[in-house]
C-alpha positions as CSV (number, residue, x, y, z in Angstrom):
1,X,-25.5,42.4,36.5
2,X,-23.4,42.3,39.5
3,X,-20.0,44.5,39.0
4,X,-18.5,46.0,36.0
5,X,-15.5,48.2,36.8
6,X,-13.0,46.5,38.4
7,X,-15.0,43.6,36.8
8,X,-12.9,43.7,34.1
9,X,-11.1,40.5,34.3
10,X,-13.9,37.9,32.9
11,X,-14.4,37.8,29.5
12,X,-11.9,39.9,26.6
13,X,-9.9,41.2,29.2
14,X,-8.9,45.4,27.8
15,X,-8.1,46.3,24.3
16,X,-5.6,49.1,23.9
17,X,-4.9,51.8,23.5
18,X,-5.9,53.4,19.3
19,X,-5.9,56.1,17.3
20,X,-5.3,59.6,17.9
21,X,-7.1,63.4,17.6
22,X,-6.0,65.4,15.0
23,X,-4.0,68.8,16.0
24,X,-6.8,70.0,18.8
25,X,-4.8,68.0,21.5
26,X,-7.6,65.5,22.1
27,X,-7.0,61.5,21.8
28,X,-9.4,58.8,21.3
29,X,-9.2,54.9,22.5
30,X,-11.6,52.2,23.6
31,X,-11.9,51.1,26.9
32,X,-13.6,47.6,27.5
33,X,-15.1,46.7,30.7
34,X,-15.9,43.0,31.0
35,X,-19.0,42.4,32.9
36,X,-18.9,39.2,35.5
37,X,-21.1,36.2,35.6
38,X,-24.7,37.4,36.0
39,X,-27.4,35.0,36.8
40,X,-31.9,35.7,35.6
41,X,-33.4,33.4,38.4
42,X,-35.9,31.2,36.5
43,X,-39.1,30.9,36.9
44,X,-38.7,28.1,39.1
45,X,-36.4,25.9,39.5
46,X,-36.6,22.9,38.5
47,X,-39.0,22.4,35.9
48,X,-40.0,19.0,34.7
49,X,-40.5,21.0,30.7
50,X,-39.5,24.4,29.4
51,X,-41.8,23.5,26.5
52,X,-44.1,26.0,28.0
53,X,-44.0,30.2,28.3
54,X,-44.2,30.8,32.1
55,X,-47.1,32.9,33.0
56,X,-45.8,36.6,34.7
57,X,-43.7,39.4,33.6
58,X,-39.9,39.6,34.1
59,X,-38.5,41.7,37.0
60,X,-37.4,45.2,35.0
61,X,-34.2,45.0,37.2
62,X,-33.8,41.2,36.5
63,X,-30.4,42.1,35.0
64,X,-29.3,44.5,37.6
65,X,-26.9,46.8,38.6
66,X,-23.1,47.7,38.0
67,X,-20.5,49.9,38.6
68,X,-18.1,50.9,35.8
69,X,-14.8,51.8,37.0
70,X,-12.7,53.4,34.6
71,X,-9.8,54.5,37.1
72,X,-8.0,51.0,37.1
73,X,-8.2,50.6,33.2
74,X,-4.8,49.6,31.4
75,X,-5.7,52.2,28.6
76,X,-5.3,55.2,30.7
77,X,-1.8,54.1,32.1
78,X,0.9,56.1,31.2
79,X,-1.0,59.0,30.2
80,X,-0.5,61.1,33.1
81,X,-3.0,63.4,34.0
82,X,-6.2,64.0,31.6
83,X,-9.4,65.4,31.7
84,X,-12.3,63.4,29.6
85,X,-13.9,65.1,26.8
86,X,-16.3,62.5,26.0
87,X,-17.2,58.7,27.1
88,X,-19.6,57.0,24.7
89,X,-20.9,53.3,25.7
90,X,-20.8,51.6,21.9
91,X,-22.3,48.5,22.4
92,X,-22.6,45.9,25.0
93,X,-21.8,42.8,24.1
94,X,-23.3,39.8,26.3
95,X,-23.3,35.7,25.8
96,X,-25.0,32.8,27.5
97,X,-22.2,30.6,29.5
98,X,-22.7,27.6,31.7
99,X,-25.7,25.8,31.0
100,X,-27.0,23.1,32.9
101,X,-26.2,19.3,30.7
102,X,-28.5,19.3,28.3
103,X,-30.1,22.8,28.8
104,X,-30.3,24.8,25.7
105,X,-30.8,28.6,27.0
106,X,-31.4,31.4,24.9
107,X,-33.0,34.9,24.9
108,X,-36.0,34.7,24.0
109,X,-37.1,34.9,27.4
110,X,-36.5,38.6,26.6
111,X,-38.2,41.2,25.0
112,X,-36.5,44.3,25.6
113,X,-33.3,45.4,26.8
114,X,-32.2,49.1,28.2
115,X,-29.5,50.3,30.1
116,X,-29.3,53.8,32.0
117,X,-26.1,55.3,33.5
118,X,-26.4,57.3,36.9
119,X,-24.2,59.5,38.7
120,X,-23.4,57.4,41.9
121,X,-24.2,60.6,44.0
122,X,-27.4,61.2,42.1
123,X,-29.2,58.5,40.7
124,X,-31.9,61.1,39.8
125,X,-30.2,62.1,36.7
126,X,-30.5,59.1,34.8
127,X,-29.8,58.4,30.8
128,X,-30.2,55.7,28.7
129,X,-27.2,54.9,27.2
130,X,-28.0,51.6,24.9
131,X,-31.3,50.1,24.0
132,X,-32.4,46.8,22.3
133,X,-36.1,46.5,21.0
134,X,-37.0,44.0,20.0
135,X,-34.3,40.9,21.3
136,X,-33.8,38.6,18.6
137,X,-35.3,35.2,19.1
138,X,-33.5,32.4,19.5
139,X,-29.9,33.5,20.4
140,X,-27.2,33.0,22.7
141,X,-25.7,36.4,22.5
142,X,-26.4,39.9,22.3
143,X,-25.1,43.0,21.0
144,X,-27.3,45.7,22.7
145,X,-26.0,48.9,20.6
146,X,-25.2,52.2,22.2
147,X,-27.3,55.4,22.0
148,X,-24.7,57.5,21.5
149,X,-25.0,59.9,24.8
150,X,-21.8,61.0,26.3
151,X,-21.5,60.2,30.3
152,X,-18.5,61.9,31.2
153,X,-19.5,63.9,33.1
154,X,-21.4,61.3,34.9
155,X,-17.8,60.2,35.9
156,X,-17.6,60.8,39.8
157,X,-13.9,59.0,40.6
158,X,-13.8,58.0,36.8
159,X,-16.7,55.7,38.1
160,X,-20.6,55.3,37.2
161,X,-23.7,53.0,38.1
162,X,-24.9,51.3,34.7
163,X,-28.9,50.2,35.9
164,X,-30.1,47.7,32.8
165,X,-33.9,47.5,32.6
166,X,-35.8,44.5,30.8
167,X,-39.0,43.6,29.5
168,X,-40.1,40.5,28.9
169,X,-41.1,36.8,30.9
170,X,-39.2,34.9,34.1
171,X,-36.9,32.2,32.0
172,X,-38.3,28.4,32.7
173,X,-34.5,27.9,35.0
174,X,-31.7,30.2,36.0
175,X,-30.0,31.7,32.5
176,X,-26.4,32.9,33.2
177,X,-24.3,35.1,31.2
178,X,-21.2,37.2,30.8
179,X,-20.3,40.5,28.3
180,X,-18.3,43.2,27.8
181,X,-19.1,47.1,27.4
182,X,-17.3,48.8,25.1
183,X,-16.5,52.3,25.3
184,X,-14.8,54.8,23.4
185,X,-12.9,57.3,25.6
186,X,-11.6,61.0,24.2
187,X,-9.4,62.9,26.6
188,X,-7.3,66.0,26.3
């Protein structure tokens, strides 16, 4: 995955601002962060069949790195200065998008699917923040659900690095896809 922050522009666009806290002063929303056009290089391009399982594992990092930027986001216009209580990644959602004529890409070239968030400055302290194991078969989109760990104060800038980790084999030809992270955001 290349960018997410500012990346928010491909797929849902940002949901607004909902709900409220009760009477401890702290207020709750979602935040979506689209994630651009990612490519998994196949396993060579082009193949006469993909009626076979190419031999070899996939790249872990085959999905990539991104950057989830939170200061530009719609939802915290207006809101004037805040500190966050608590950022929770919910779910990722991703889907398959521009196939070749003909091509009929999938998943299943996937096993498993995790994705860590690091501190920009310190990529040391790393925690996975949404996990899916096993991938479905046969599917053209995912919903990789959220662990539940609050990254807040991950935030450097109201930004942080989102690493995604998968197991699995090379697909036969380049897969592409697109998603959206979704986020719910308490500030005070």
């Amino acid at each position: 995955m290349r960018r997410g922050g500012a990346l928010v522009g491909l797929v849902l666009g940002v949901l607004g601002a909902c709900g409220g806290g009760g009477g401890d002063g702290l207020v709750s929303f979602d935040v979506d962060i689209d994630i651009d056009e990612t490519t998994v290089p196949g396993f060579a391009d082009p193949l006469p069949s993909c009626e076979f399982t190419p031999a070899g594992d996939l790249a872990s990092d085959a999905f990539g790195e991104f950057t989830f930027d939170f200061s530009g986001e719609e939802e915290f216009e207006g809101r004037g200065p805040f500190e966050l209580e608590k950022v929770v990644l919910e779910r990722i959602r991703v889907r398959i998008v521009n196939e070749a004529s003909g091509d009929t890409d999938n998943f299943d070239f996937v096993d498993t699917i995790k994705l860590f968030a690091e501190d920009p400055t310190n990529p040391q302290d790393s925690r996975l923040v949404a996990e899916l194991d096993p991938v479905p078969d046969g599917v053209k989109e995912l919903v990789i659900p959220g662990t539940g760990i609050d990254v807040a104060d991950l935030l450097a800038e109201d930004t942080f690095v989102g690493r995604a980790e998968a197991t699995g084999r090379p697909p036969c030809d380049e897969v592409n896809f697109v998603g959206v992270a979704e986020f719910e955001v308490t500030i005070f």
